[in-house]
N, C-alpha and C positions, 0 to 999 in steps of 0.2 A: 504493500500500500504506500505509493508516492505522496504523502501529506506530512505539511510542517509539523503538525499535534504530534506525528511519534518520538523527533528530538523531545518539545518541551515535556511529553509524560515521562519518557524513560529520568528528564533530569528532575521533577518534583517528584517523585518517585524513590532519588535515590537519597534527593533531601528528608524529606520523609523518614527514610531509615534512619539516617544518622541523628536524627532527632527523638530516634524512639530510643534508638543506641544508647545516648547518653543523659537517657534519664536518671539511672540509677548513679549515675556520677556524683551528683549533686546530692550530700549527706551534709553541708556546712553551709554558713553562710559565703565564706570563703569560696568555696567552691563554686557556686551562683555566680557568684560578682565577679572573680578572679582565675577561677579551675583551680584552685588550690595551691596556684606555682607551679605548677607539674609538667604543662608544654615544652614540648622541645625544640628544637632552634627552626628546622626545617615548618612547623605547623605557624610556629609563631611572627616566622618572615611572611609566609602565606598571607597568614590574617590581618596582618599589619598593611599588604599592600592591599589586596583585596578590599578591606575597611573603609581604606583613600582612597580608593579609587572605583568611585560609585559612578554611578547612570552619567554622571558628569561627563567621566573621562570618554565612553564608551558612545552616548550622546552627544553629550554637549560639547567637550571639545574636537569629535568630528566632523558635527552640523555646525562649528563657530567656525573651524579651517575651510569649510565649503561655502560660509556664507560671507567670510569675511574674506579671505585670502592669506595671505603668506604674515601677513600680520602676524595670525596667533602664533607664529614658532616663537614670539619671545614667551608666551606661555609656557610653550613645552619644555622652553629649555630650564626656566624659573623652576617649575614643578622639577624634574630632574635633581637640576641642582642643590632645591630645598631640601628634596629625601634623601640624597645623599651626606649632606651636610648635617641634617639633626639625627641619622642613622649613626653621626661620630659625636657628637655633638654630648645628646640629650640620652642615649637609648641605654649604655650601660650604667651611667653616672644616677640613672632613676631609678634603675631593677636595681640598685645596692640601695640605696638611701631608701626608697619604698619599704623595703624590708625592714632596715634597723631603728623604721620611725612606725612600723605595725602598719602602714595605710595599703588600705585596699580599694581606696579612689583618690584622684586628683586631690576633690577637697580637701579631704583628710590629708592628704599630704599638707599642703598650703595652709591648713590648720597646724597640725605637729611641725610646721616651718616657723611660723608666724608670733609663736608665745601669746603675749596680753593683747594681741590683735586676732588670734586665732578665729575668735566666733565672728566677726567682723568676716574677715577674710572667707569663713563656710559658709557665710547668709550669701554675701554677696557671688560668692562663686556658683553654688545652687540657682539662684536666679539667672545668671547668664546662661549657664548650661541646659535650664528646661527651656529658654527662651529660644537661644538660638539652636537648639537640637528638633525644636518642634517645626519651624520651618526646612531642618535639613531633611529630617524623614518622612514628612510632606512631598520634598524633591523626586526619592525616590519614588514613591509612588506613582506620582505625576509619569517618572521616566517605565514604570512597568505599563501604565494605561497605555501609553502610548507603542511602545513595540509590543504590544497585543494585541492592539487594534489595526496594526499595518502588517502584522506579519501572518497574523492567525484569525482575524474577521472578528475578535472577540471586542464589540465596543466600550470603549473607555468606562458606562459604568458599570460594568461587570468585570474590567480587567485590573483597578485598583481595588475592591475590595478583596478577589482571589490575591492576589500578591501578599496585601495585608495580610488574610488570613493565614496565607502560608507559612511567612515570614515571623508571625506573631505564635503562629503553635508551635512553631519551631523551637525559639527563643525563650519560651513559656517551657518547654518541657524539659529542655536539655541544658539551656542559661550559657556560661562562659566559653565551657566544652561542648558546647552544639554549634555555640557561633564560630570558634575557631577551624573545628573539626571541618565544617561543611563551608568554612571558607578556603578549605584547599582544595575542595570539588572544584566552588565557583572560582578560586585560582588560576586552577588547570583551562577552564571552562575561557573565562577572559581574552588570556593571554593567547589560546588558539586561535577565535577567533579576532583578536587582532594580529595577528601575523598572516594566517590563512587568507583571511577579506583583502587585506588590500595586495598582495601578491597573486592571489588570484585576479584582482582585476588588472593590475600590470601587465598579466602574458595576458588578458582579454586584450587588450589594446594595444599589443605587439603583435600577434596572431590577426589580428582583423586588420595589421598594418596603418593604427592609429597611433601619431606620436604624442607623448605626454605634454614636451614642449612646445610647438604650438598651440596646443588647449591652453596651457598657461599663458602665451604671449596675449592670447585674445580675452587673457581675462582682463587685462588693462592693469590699474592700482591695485589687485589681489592680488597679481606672481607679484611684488613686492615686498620684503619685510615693514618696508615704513608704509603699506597699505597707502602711496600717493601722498601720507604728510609729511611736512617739512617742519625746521626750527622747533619751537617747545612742544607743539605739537605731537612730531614724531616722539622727542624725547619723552615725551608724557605717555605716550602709548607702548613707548619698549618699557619704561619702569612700571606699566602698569601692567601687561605680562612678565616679566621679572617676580614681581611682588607677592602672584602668587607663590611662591616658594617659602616664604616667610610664614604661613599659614597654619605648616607641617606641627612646625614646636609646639602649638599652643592647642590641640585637637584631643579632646578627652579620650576620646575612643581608636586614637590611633597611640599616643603615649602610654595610655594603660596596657598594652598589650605587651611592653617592655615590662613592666612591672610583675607580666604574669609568665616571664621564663623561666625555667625550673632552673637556672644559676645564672650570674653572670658571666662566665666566660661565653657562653654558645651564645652570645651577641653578635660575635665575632660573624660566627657559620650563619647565623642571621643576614646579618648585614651582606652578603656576599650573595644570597640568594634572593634580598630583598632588590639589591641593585641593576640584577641581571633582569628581572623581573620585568624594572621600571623600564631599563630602554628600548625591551623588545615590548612593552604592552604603549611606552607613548609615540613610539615610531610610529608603531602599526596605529592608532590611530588618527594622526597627523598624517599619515597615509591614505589613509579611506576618505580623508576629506579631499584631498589633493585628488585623489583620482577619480571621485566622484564630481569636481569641478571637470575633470577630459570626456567622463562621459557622457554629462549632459550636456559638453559643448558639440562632441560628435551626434548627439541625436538617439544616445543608446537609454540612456532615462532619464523617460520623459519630468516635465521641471513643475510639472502639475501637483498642487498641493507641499511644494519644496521653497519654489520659491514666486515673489510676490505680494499681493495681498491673501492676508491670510494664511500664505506660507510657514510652514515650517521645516526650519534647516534641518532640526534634530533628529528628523525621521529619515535622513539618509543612510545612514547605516541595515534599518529592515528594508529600506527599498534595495538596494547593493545585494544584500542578501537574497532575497526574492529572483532579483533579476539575472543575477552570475551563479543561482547552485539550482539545484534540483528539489524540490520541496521538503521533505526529507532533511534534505544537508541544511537546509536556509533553515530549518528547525531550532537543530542542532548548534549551528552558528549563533542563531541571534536569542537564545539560551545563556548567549556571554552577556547580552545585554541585562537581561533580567535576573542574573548570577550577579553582575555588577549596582545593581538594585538592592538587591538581598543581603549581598555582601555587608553592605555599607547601615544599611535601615536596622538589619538584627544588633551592629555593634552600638548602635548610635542608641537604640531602645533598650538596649542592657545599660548603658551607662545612666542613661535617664532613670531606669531603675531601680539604679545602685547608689543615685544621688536621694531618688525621694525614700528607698530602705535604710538604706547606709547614714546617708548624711544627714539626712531631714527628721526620719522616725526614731533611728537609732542613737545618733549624736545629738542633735538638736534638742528634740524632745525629752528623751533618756526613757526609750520608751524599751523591753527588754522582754522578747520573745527563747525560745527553746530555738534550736540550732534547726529543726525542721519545722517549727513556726515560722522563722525567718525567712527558707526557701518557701514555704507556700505563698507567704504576703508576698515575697517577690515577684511568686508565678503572677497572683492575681494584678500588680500594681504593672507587669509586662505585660497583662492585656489592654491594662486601662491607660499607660501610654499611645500603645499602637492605634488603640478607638479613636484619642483628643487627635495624631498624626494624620490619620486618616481623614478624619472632621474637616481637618485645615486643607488637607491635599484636593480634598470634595469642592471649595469652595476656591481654589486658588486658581489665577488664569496666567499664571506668568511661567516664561521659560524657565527650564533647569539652570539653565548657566548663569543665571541670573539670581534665586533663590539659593542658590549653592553660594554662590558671589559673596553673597551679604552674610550668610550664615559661616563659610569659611572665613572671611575676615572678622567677624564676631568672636568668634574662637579663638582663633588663631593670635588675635592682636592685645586678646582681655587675658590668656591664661601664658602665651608664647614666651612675651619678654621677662616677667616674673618666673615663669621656669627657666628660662635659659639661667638668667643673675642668682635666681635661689640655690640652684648647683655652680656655679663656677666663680659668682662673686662675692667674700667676707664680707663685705660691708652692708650686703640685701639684707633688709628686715620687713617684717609685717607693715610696716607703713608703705611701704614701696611695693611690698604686692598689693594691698589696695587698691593704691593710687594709679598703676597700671594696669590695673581687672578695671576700674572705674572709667578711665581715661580710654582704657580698648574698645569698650562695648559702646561709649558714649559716643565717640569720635565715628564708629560704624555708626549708628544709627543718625547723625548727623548727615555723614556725605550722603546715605541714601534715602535721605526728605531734601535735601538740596544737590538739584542735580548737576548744575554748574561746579560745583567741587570736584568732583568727582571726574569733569574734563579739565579741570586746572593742573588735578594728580590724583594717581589713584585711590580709592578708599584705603585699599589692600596694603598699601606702602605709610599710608599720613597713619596711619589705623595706630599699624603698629610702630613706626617712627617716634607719635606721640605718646606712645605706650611705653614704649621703651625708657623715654625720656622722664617720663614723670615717675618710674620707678625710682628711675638714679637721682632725681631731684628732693624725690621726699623719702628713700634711703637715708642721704646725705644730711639731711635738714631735721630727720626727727631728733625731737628734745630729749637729753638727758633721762634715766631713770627708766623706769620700767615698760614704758611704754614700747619694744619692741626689740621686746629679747627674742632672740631665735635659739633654738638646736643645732647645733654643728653637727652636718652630717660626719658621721663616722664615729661617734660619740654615741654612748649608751644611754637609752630614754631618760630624760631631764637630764643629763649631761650636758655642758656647754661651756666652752672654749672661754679660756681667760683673754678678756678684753673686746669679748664677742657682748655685753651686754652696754648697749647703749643707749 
């Protein structure tokens, strides 16, 4: 039977399993929020990149290189660049310090960082993170209705709430070791096709004796990197693909996944699998965009419901798929799409949570359940995430790459610069992670109620630019006495370093 439904049942099928798999996993609170530390390097690189790289990557930065042109490679290379960088950076210097400060989420971390600012530093961190998590997992959604509806006739409202469902029984029943686990399915899943799609259509357009480069000459200001601007302009627009790279450090559900390696050495074998990951999955789809610009310039698909009014770019990758495989294989393939959905929404709804268990009922409150009390309220509080996700995905009309935008630099600029200085600078205190959680999340929601900012410089950069800057300004400046003693990592609980108390 030539039809796309046997790729996608064979792969909710095998999500499925891994979800029934690893129910009994979860006997602790730990285990839910974390897997108990026990992952090992290979699962944990998987899920790490998997995590990052949702419907966005797979979508939206496909449908952004087809709509925009050669512009987005300053994205690709930012993104790249970022995960390489916080891969040295952030990745092993957390899974130590996580440990000998007992945190099993961000908060708690930046709590046990923070001393007499701690609760300050969990209220406010809490609020960012249900804030901007509820528009990320919203995104994906958005990106599963949509390659359901192009690729297998299922309309949009029927193709986000099966995703949700999936995605939420999944995470409900298995928690950290389900999300990880079957993030190496949707790993594998991804990464083929993006490699397979746009090389396949490269020998399409060799074979049918079409060349790449003039479909790109006739795109005019798209075969360009400066997209046809000049002076500030251009410059504005390279640091504002750049910029996403900065994003990486500050992303709850991509840093906890360091936290939850079963030692710190196998960072290492991490890191090394995470990297090879990144260039073959952002090639390939900087790829598919590019070569999806040759063939609707030759006439091979058609530009109907792509571009235009009412267009959308993002649906080029199911149309590619449809058009270059066999129904069957386009199944299969665009299975990476909604892997890339999955991926990212199960870890983003675990960490949501793990904030309103962990941080909110358990710390906050001091509210204190039995070790399998614990995992049931989680189960039931990872439904009632995915329902409010869904609510919002229901009523939202805006692109991915766009909802990703705001909610990435929301994260990324409120939690990034305070982790970065909380591991590598003596002098960070609970005043300066405030004032940088405060100054990140502010600054985002600022550039995107005024849209002129946002073409002066990008959110993505001032975000965290001034994020960065007011940690180190009210670091430096808090007063004498108690007000922002910290824990020296590496020091045993309430331990803390002579001349660390300032």
């Amino acid at each position: 039977m030539d039809t796309p439904y046997l790729g996608l049942i064979a792969y909710l099928v095998l999500i499925a399993i891994v979800g029934a798999w690893t129910w009994r996993m979860n006997l602790t609170k730990e285990d839910f929020i974390l897997g108990g530390r026990k992952l090992g390097a290979f699962v944990i690189a998987f899920s790490e990149r998997t995590a990052a790289e949702s419907s966005w990557l797979v979508l939206g930065l496909s449908g952004a290189l087809f709509a925009v042109g050669m512009l987005e490679l300053w994205t690709v290379v930012g993104c790249v660049s970022g995960i390489i960088l916080y891969w040295y950076v952030i990745a092993r210097r957390l899974r130590v310090v996580s440990e000998e400060f007992g945190a099993i989420t961000l908060p708690e971390y930046f709590f046990q960082f923070s001393g007499e600012q701690g609760q300050l530093v969990r209220f406010v961190s809490m609020v960012i993170i249900i804030f901007f998590f509820s528009l990320y997992v919203s995104a994906q959604f958005i990106g599963a209705g949509k390659v359901l509806d192009v690729t297998f006739g299922i309309p949009v409202h029927w193709g986000m709430p099966l995703a949700a469902v999936v995605v939420v029984l999944y995470t409900m029943m298995g928690g950290f070791a389900a999300v990880c686990y079957t993030d190496v399915v949707q790993g594998f899943i991804m990464v083929f096709t993006l490699v397979v799609m746009p090389l396949v259509g490269l020998w399409y357009l060799h074979s049918n004796g079409m060349e790449l480069g003039p479909a790109l000459a006739a795109a005019g200001d798209a075969a360009s990197v400066w997209g046809g601007k000049t002076g500030w302009a251009a410059a504005a627009a390279a640091i504002g693909g750049l910029s996403w790279g900065l994003g990486y450090m500050g992303q709850p559900h991509l840093v906890t996944k360091f936290m939850a390696v079963n030692r710190a050495d196998a960072i290492r074998a991490s890191r090394r699998v995470a990297i090879v990951w990144t260039l073959l999955a952002y090639s390939g789809a900087a790829l598919i965009g590019i070569v999806g610009m040759a063939l609707v310039h030759y006439g091979v698909v058609p530009t109907a419901g792509l571009t235009g009014q009412g267009g959308d770019p993002e649906r080029i990758l199911p149309v590619l798929a449809n058009q270059l495989f066999p129904a069957w294989m386009a199944g299969i393939l665009i299975s990476g799409a909604v892997a890339a959905m999955m991926s990212t929404a199960d870890s983003q709804i675990l960490i949501a949570t793990s904030t309103l268990v962990e941080d909110v009922y358990s710390k906050a409150l001091g509210r204190t359940l039995t070790q399998r009390g614990m995992v049931r309220l989680s189960r039931a509080i990872t439904v009632l995430v995915g329902v409010a996700a869904f609510i919002l995905a229901w009523v939202s009309k805006d692109l991915i790459y766009g909802i990703v935008s705001m909610a990435w630099t929301g994260l990324g600029s409120s939690f990034g610069p305070a982790l970065l200085l909380s591991l590598h600078w003596r002098r960070m205190n609970g005043r300066g992670v405030v004032a940088g959680m405060l100054v990140g999340a502010g600054t985002t929601v600022l550039w995107n109620c005024v849209p002129a900012l946002d073409v002066l410089i990008s959110a993505r950069f001032a975000a965290f630019a001034l994020a960065l800057a007011a940690c180190v300004v009210a670091a430096l400046t808090a007063p004498p006495g108690r007000t922002a003693v910290r824990r020296e990592p590496g020091l045993p609980p309430g331990g803390e370093m002579a001349g660390e108390r300032e």
